[in-house]
C-alpha positions as CSV (number, residue, x, y, z in Angstrom):
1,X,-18.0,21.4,-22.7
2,X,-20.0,19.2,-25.0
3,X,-22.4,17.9,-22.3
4,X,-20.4,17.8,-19.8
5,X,-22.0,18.9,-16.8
6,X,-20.3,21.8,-14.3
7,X,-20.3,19.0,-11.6
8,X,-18.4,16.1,-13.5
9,X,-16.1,18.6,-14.4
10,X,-15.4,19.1,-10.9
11,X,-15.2,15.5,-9.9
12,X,-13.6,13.7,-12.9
13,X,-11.0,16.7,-13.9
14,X,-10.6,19.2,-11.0
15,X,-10.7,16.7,-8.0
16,X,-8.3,14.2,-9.6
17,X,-5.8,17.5,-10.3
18,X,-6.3,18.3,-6.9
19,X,-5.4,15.3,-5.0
20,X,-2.3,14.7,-7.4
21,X,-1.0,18.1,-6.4
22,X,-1.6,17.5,-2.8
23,X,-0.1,13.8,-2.7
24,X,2.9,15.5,-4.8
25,X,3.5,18.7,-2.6
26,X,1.9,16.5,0.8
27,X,4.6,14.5,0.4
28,X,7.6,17.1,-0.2
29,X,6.3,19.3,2.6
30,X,6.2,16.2,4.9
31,X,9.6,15.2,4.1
32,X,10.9,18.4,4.6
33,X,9.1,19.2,7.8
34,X,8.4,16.1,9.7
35,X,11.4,13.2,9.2
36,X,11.0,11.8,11.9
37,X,7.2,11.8,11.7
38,X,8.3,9.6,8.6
39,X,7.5,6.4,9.5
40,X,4.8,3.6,9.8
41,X,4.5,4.1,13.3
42,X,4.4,0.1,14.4
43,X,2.4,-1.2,17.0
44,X,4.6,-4.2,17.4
45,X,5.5,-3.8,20.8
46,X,1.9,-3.2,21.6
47,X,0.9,-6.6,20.2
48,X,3.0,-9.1,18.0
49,X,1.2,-12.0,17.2
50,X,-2.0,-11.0,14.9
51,X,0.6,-8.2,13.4
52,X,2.7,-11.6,12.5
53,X,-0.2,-13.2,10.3
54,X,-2.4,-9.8,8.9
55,X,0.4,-7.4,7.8
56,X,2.5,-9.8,5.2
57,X,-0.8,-11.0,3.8
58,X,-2.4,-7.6,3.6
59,X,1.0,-6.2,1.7
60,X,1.4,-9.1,-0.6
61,X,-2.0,-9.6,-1.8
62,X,-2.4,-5.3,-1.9
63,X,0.9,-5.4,-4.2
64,X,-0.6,-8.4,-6.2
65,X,-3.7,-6.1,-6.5
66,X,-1.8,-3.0,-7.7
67,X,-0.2,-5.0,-10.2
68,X,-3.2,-5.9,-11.7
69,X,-4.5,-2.0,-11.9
70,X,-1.4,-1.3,-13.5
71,X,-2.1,-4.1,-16.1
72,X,-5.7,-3.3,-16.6
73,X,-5.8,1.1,-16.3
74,X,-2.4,1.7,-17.6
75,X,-1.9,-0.8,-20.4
76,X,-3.9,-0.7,-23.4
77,X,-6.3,-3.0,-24.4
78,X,-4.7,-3.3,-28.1
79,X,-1.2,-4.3,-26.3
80,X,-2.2,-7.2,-24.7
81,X,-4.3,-7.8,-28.3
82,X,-1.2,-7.2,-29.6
83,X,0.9,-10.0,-27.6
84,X,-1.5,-12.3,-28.2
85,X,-4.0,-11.9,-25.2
86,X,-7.5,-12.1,-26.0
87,X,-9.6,-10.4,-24.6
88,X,-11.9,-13.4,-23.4
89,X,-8.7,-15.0,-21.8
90,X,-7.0,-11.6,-20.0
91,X,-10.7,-10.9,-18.4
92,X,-10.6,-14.4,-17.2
93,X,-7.0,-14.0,-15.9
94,X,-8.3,-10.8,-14.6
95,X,-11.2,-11.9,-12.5
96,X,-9.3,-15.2,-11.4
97,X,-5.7,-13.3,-10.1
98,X,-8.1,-10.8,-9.0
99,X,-10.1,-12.8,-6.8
100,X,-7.3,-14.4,-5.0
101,X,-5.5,-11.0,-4.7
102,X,-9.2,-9.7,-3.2
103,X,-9.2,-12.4,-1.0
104,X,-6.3,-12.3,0.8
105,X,-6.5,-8.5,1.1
106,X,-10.2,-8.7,2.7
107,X,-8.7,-11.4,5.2
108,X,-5.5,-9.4,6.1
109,X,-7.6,-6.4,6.2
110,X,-9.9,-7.9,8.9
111,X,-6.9,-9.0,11.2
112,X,-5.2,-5.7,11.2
113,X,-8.6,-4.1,11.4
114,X,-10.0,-6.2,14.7
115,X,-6.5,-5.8,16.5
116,X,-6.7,-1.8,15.5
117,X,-10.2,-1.8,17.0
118,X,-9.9,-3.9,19.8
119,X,-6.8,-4.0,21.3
120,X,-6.7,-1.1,22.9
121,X,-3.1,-0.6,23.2
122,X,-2.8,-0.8,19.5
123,X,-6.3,1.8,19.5
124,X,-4.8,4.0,21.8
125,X,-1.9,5.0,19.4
126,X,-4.5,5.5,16.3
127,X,-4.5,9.1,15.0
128,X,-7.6,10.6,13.9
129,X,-5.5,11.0,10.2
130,X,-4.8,7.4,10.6
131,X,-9.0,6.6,11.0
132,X,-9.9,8.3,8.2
133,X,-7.3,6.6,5.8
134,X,-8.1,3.6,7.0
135,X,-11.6,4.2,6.6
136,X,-11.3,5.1,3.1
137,X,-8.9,2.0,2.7
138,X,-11.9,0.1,3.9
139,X,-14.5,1.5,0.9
140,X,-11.8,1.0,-1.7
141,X,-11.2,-2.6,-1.0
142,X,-14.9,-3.2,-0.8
143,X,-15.6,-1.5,-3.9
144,X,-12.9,-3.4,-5.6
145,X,-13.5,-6.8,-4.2
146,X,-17.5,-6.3,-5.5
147,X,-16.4,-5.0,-9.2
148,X,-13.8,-8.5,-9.1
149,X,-16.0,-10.8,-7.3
150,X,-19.5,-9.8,-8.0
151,X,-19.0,-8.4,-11.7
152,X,-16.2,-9.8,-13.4
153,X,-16.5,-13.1,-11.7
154,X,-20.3,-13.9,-10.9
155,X,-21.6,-11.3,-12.9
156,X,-22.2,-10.5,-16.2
157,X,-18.6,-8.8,-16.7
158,X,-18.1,-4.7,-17.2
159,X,-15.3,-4.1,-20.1
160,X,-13.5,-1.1,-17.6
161,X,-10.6,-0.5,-19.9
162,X,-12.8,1.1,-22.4
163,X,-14.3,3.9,-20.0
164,X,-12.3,3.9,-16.7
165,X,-8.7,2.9,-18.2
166,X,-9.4,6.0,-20.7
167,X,-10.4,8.6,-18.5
168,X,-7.2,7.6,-15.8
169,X,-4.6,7.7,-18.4
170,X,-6.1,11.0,-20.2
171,X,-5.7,12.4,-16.6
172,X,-1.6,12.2,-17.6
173,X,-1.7,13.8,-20.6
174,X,-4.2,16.8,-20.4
175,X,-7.0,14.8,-22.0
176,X,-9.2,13.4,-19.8
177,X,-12.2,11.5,-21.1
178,X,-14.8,12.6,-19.0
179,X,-17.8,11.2,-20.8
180,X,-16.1,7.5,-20.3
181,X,-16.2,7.5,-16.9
182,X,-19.4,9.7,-16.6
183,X,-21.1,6.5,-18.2
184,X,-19.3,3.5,-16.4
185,X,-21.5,2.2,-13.6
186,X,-21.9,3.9,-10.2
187,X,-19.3,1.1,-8.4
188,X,-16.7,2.1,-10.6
189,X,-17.0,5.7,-10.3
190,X,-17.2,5.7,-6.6
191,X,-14.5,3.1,-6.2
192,X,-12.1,5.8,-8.3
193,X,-13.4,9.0,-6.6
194,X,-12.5,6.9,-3.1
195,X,-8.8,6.0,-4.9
196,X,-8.6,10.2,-5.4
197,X,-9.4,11.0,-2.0
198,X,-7.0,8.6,-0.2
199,X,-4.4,10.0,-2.7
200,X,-5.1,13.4,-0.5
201,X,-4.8,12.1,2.7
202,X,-1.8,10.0,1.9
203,X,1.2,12.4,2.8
204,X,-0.5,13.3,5.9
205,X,-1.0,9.6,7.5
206,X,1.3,6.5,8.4
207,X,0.9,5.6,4.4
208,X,4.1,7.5,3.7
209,X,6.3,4.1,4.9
210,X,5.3,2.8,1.9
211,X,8.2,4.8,-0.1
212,X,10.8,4.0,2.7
213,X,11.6,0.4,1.9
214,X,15.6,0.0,2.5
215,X,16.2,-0.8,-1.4
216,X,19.9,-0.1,-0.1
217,X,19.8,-3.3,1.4
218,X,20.3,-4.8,-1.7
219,X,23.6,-3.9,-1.7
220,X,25.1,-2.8,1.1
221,X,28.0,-5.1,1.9
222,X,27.7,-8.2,3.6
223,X,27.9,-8.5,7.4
224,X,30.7,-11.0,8.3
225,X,29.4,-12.9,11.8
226,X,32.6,-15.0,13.4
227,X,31.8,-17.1,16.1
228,X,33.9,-17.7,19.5
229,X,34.5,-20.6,21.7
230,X,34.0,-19.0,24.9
231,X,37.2,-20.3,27.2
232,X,38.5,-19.8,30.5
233,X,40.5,-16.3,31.3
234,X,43.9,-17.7,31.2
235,X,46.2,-17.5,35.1
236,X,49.0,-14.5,34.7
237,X,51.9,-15.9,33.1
238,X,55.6,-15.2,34.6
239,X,56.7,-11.8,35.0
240,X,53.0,-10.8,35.5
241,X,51.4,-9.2,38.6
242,X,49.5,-12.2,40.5
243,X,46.0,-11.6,42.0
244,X,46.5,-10.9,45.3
245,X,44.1,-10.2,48.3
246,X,43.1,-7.1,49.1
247,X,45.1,-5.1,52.0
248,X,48.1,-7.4,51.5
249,X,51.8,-6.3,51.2
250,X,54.2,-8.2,49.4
């Protein structure tokens, strides 16, 4: 194919196809098949208090780092041109949001990762699925915080919407670019061969809680709460049968 080689065929066409159609049938079979497997699984009763502080600031700071994916794969470069966004001033946005999303990911990430490790209640109830997604977790974030941090921050920056933003979004269409993300640096390509691979093992781990947030919520009706005024049991009134002790005859 032009240069392309028989192996980045494999890994930048027929890998990516792969792991889609697993994470899309994974996920249908799983739903289908194992309901009540459905579910995050939580350790809360196991231990409360480092679950408190690393899960909400692993969750916000992961959503604040898949919205800036979305911003940087899946949108053009020429529509943020085309707003008004230069390109100096989105990069800058991008490696500053970025960092702070890294930052309290890595954190997070390191609580929930010490109490899974070392308290061994919490250890005990870790599936080997669950290891391997969570070592693959582990390379993504640290691939991602070293392209934000060490790159686009401290480094010499690395324009990835013109080679890894291209070759993602031809993935959607039939049209991957192959020789864009052949030629972005090794970081990148492992960082998005890592992304592929967790997509695979998604259906199959504790990850599938992420589609079961209770958007119903929103609106269900409200719950009305009344409070009572506890009192004392009134005496029988007239006409009523008295209390009486036991074995007595009126």
């Amino acid at each position: 194919m032009n240069g392309i080689t028989t192996f980045q065929l494999l890994i930048w066409v027929i890998l990516p196809y792969i792991a889609l159609s697993v994470f899309v049938i994974g996920h249908i079979w799983r739903y289908r098949y194992d309901q009540f497997g459905w579910t995050s699984r939580s350790t809360q009763l196991q231990e409360k208090k480092l679950l408190s502080i690393g899960s909400p600031l692993f969750h916000y700071s992961a959503l604040l780092a898949i919205g800036g994916h979305v911003i940087g794969i899946l949108i053009p470069e020429t529509w943020t041109q085309a707003v008004g966004i230069s390109e100096g001033t989105y990069h800058l946005f991008s490696a500053v949001a970025g960092s702070l999303a890294a930052a309290g990911v890595v954190v997070g990430v390191l609580i929930l990762a010490y109490r899974r490790l070392f308290v061994v209640r919490v250890r005990a109830t870790t599936t080997a699925v669950d290891w391997v997604a969570l070592i693959l977790l582990a390379i993504v974030i640290a691939l991602g915080v070293a392209e934000t941090v060490g790159v686009n921050l401290l480094g010499g920056g690395y324009d990835y919407r013109l080679s890894v933003a291209l070759w993602f979004r031809g993935l959607f269409v039939g049209n991957p670019d192959v020789r864009a993300i052949a030629h972005a640096p090794l970081l990148y390509q492992v960082h998005a061969l890592a992304a592929w691979l967790i997509l695979a093992v998604w259906p199959f781990s504790r990850l599938v809680h992420a589609w079961s947030y209770p958007f119903w919520y929103l609106w269900r009706p409200f719950l009305v709460y009344r409070s009572r005024l506890a009192s004392r049991p009134s005496e029988p009134g007239t006409g009523a049968k008295r209390w009486r002790r036991i074995g007595v005859r009126y």
